[in-house]
C-alpha atoms as one frame of an Amber mdcrd trajectory, in Angstrom:
protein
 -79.574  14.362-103.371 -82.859  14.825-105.274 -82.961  16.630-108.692 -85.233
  17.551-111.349 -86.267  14.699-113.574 -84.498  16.680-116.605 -81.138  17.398
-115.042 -81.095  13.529-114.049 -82.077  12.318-116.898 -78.958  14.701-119.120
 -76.889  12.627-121.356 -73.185  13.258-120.759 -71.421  14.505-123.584 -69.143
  11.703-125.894 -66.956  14.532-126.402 -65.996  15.633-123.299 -65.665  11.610
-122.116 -62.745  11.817-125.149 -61.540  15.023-124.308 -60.813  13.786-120.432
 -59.228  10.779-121.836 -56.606  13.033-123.933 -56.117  15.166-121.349 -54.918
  12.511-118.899 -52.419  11.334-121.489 -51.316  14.462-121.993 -50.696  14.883
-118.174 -48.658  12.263-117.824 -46.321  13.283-120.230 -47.768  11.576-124.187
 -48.054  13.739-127.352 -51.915  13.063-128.859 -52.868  14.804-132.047 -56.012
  16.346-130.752 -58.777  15.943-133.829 -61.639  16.128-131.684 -62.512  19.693
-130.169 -64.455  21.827-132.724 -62.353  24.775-131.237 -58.812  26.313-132.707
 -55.383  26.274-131.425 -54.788  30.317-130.874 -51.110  29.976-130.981 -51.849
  27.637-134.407 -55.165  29.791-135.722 -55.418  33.125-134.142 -58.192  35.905
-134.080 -57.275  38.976-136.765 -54.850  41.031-135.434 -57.204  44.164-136.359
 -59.900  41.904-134.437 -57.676  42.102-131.292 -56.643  45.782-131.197 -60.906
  46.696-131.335 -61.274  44.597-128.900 -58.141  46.123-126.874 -59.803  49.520
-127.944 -63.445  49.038-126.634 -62.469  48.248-123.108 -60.070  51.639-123.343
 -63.243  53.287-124.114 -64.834  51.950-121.171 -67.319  49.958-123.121 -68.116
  47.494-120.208 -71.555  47.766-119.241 -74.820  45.837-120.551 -75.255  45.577
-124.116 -78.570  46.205-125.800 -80.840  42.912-125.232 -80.564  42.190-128.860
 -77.157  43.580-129.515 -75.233  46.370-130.054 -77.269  48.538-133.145 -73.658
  49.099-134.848 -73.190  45.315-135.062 -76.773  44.925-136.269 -76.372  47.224
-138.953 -73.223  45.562-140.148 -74.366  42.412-139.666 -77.297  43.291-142.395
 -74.899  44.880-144.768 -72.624  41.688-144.003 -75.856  39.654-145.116 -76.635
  41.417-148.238 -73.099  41.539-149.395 -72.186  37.797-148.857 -75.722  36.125
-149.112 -77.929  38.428-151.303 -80.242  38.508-148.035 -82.042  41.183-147.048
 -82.940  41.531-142.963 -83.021  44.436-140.798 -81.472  45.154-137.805 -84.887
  44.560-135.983 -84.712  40.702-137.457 -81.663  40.114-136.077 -79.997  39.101
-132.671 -76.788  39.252-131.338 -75.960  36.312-128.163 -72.834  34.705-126.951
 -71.797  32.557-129.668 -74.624  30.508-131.488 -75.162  27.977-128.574 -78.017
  30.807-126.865 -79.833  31.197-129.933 -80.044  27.552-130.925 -81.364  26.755
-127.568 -83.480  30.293-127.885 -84.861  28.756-131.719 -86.175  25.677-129.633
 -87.855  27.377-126.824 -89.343  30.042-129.316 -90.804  27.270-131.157 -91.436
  24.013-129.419 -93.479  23.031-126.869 -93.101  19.891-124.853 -94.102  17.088
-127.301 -93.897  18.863-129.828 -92.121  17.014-132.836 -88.302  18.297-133.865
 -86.782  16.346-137.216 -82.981  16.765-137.781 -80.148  14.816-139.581 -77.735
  12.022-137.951 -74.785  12.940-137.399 -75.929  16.043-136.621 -74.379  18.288
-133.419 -76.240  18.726-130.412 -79.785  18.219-131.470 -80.780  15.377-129.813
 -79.194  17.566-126.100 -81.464  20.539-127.202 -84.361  18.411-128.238 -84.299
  16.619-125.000 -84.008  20.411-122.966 -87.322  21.121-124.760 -88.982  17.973
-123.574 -89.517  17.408-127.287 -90.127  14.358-129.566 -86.884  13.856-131.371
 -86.651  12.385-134.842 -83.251  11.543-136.025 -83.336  10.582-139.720 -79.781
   8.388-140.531 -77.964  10.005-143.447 -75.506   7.937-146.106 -72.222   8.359
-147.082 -73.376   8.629-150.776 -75.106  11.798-150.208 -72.197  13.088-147.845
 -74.219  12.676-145.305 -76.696  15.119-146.100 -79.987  14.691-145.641 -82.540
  14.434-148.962 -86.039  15.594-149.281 -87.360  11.978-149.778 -85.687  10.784
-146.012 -87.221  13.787-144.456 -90.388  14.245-145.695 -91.887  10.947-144.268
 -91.164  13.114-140.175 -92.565  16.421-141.344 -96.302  16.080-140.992 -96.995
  18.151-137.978 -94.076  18.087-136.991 -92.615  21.719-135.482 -89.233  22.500
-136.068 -86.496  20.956-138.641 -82.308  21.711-137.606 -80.574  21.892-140.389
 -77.057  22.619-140.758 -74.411  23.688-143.579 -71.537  23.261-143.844 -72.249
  20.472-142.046 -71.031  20.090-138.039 -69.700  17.076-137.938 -69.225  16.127
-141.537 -67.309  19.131-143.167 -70.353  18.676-146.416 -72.894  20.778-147.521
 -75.828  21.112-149.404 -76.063  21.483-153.022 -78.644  23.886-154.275 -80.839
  21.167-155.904 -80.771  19.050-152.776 -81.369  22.264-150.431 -84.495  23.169
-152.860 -86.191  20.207-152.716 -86.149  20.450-148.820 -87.653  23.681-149.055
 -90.429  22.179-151.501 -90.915  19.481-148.892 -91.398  22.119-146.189 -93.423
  24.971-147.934 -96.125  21.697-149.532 -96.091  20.559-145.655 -96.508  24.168
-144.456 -99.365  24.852-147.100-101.381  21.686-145.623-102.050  23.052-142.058
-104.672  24.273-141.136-105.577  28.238-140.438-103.875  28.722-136.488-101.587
  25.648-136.923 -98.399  25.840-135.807 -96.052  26.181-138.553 -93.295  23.880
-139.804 -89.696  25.968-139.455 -86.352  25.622-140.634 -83.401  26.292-138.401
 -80.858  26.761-140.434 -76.948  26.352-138.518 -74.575  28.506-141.083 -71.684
  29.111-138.392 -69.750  27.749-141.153 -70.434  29.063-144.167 -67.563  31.688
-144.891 -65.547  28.379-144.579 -65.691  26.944-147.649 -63.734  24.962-150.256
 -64.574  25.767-154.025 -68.211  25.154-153.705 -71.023  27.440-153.212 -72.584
  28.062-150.035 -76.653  27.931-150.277 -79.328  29.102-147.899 -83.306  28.357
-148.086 -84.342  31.767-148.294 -81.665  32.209-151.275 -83.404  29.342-152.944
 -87.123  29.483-151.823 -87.865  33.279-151.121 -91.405  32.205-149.705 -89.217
  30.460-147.023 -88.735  33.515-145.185 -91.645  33.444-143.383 -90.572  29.813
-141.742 -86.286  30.282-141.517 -84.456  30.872-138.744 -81.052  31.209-139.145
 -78.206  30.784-137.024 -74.383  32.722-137.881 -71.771  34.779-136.171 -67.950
  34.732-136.016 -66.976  32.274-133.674 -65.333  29.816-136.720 -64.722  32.357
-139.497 -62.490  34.636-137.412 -61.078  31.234-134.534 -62.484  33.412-132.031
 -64.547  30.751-130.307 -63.767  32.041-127.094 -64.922  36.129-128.084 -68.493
  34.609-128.149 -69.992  36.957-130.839 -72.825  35.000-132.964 -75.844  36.455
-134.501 -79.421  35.227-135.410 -81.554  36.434-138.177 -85.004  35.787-139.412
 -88.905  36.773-138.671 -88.599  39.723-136.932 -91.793  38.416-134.238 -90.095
  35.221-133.788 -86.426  37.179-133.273 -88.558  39.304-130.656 -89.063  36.419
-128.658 -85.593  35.478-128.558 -84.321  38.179-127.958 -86.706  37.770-124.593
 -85.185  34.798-123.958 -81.674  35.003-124.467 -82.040  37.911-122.486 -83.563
  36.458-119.505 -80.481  33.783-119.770 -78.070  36.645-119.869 -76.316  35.100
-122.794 -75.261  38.397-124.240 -71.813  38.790-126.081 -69.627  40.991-124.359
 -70.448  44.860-125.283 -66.567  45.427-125.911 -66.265  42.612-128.401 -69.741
  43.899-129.844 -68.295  47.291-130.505 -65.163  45.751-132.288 -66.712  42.962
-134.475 -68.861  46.058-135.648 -65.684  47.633-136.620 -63.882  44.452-137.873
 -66.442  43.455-140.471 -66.987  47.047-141.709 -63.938  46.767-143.752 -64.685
  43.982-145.941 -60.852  44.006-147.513 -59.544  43.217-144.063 -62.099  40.474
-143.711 -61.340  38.906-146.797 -57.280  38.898-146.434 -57.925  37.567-143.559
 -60.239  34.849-144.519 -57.724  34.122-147.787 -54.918  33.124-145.604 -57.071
  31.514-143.073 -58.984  29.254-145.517 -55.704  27.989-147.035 -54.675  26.820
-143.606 -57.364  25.270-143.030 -58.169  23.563-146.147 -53.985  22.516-146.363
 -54.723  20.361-143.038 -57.816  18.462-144.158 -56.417  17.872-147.602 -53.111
  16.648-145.376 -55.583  14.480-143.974 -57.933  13.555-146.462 -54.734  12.092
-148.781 -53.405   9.827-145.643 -56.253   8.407-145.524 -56.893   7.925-149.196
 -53.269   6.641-148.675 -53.649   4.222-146.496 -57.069   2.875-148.062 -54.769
   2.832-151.215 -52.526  -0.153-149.425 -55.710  -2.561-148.356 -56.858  -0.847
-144.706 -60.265  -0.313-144.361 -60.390   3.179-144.031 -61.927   5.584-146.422
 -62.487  10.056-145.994 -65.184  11.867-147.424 -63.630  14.852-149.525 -63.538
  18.067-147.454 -66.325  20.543-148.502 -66.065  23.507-145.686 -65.503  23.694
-142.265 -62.573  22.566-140.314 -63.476  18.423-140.044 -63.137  16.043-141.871
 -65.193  12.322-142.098 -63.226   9.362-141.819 -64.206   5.837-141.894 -62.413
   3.336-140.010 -63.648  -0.177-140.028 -62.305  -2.048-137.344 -64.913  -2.770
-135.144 -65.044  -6.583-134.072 -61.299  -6.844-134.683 -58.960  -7.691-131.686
 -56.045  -5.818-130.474 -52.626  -7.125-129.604 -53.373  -7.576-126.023 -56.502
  -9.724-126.693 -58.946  -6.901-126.560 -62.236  -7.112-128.644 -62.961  -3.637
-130.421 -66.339  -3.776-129.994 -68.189  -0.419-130.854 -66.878   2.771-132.489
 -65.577   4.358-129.335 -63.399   1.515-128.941 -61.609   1.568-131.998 -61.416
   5.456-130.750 -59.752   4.559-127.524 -57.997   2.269-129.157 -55.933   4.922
-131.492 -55.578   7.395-128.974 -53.332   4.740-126.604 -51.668   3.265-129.873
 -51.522   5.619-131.849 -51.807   9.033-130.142 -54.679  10.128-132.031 -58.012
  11.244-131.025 -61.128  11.660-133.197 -64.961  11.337-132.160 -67.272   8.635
-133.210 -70.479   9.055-135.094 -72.506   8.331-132.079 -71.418  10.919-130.546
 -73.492  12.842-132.944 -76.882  10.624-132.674 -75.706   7.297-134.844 -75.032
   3.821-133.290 -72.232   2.483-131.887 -71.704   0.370-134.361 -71.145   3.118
-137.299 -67.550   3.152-137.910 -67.717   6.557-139.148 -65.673   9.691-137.027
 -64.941  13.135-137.274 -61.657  14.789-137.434 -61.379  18.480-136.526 -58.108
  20.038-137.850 -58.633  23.575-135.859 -56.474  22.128-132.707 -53.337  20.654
-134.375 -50.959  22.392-137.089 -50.391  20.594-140.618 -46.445  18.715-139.488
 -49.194  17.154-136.456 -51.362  15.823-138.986 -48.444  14.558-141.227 -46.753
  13.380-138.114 -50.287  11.293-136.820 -50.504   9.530-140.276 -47.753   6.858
-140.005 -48.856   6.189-136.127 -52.551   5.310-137.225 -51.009   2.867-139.855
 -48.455   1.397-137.480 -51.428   0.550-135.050 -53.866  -0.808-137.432 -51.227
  -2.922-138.542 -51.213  -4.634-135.149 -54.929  -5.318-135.550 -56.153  -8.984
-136.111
């Protein structure tokens, strides 16, 4: 059967490959401490119970037809308030778009702004971009972050990609590394960009940020920062990309939000709209509620955060642990988000049965048979094989999992030789 060149040419998703590996364990009867979804548990992590009755509500009030192409205005309007209160930004409801979740807008950021060969500069590990760069027919530039900047990318790697190039995905908290960006490190991006942007010539395509903050009312005891926050005169050349889909575990309500130059938000809105990828108009109408009452919000958030943060700590101390007794392990301290990076260096060691642990993903496969644990390798997020760095995502498995999982993942590195 003949396809298009693009649809034969899509790269199947590490993730998933992981994810169909647990769940055939798990049908045949084992117990796996599921670290790799980005997603929650609902019977662990729950939406807000105030969340749920809106949402109850607005179908009882028959609100079940199409919503507005770029969102319901109520949600708009609190979104913007929601803006100025948290982030000390100012945007109007005209500047900002409402989609299903922040996967439409992402993809509607790239095909606002990139044209096939067109050059698009991001971070590895960094989630999805090299997927949406390759939808977009684009030239993808994946600059390889360190563990001594926690895996954030500087100014000085960067800057070397940016000349002429279109489009720079950025992301903090950081999807897959649980880090962010400190303010100085953030600025000098932002220097990088507006000295790049100042260089082109008069109808020259700009340089833009996309800036991924889906996580950034999940963080640990250090400030979240934003370029426009930082660099005012980066307005112009952010787009940003938000909603509710971690802050609230309502993945599944598909309520995100975009935000930035009101003619570039215009053309989104075109686009998401000809996808269709609207949120619902019922969960619309009761986010709009939800986040009106900013007391609500932030008891829930309180409680929430504390989970959250309990699990990686569970997990970021079992590791430290275990590197404590002579394993070659090693976690980078959780910053925000629900993961958490691990290292686990035990790639070209052999297993019991004679097996060679070649790559990443087999040291991966490895744990989830021996020790009923599943994480996802770095290259599943645009590194090599042969990084032997992984994310852990915390949202699918309660705390007593986590504590459960730690004496498993010693018992089968043990067996390692």
């Amino acid at each position: 059967m003949k396809v298009s060149a693009l649809a034969s040419s899509l790269i199947g998703s590490e993730i998933i490959k992981i994810g169909n590996e647990v769940n055939e364990m798990k049908r045949k009867g084992a117990s796996i401490a599921n670290l790799t979804i980005g997603d929650f548990d609902s019977s662990i992590y729950p939406i807000p119970t105030e969340l749920k009755a809106g949402i109850v509500e607005a179908y009882h009030q028959n609100q079940t037809n199409y919503p507005p192409a770029d969102g319901v205005l109520s949600l708009r309007e609190t979104v913007s308030d929601l803006l100025k209160d948290r982030f000390d930004l100012e945007y109007a409801s005209n500047s900002i778009l409402v989609s299903g979740g922040s996967r439409p807008l992402i993809y509607a950021t790239y095909l606002a702004l990139v044209d096939p060969g067109d050059t698009v500069v991001f971070p590895a590990p960094s989630w999805n971009n090299n997927h949406y760069g390759h939808l977009t027919s684009a030239k993808v530039i994946a600059v390889e972050t360190q563990a001594e900047n926690n895996f954030m990318p500087t100014a000085a790697q960067l800057k070397p990609h940016l000349k002429g190039a279109t489009l720079l995905a950025l992301c903090s908290p950081l999807n897959p590394t649980g880090t962010m960006f400190t303010a100085e490190q953030l600025e000098e991006i932002c220097d990088v960009v507006l000295e790049e942007n100042k260089s082109r010539k008069p109808g020259e395509k700009a340089l833009y940020i996309m800036y991924d903050q889906m996580y950034s009312l999940l963080t640990f005891g250090k400030a979240h920062v934003n370029p426009v926050g930082l660099r005012p005169e980066m307005r112009d050349y952010t787009i940003f990309v938000d909603g509710s889909s971690k802050c609230l575990a309502a993945t599944g309500v598909r309520v995100g939000w975009g935000f930035g130059p009101a003619e570039i938000i215009d053309k989104m809105k075109a686009i998401v709209g000809h996808m269709g990828a609207w949120a619902p108009k019922a969960e619309q109408v009761a986010m709009a509620g939800y986040f009106k009452d900013k007391a609500q919000v932030n008891t829930f958030l309180t409680s929430f955060k504390q989970k959250i943060q309990d699990s990686l700590n569970a997990l970021y101390e079992g590791f430290n642990a275990l590197k404590n007794e002579g394993f070659q392990v090693d976690a980078v301290e959780p910053m925000g988000a629900i993961y958490l990076t691990i290292k686990i260096d035990y790639i070209g060691k052999t297993t019991p049965e004679g097996q060679l642990l070649k790559d990443s993903a087999d040291v991966n496969f490895y744990l989830i048979r021996e020790a009923q644990a599943a994480l996802v390798p770095f290259s599943a997020f645009g590194n090599d094989d042969d990084m032997p760095w992984f994310r852990a995502s915390v949202g699918a498995c309660s705390l007593q999992d986590i504590k459960d999982m730690m004496p498993r993942i010693k018992a089968a590195l043990s067996k390692l030789k």
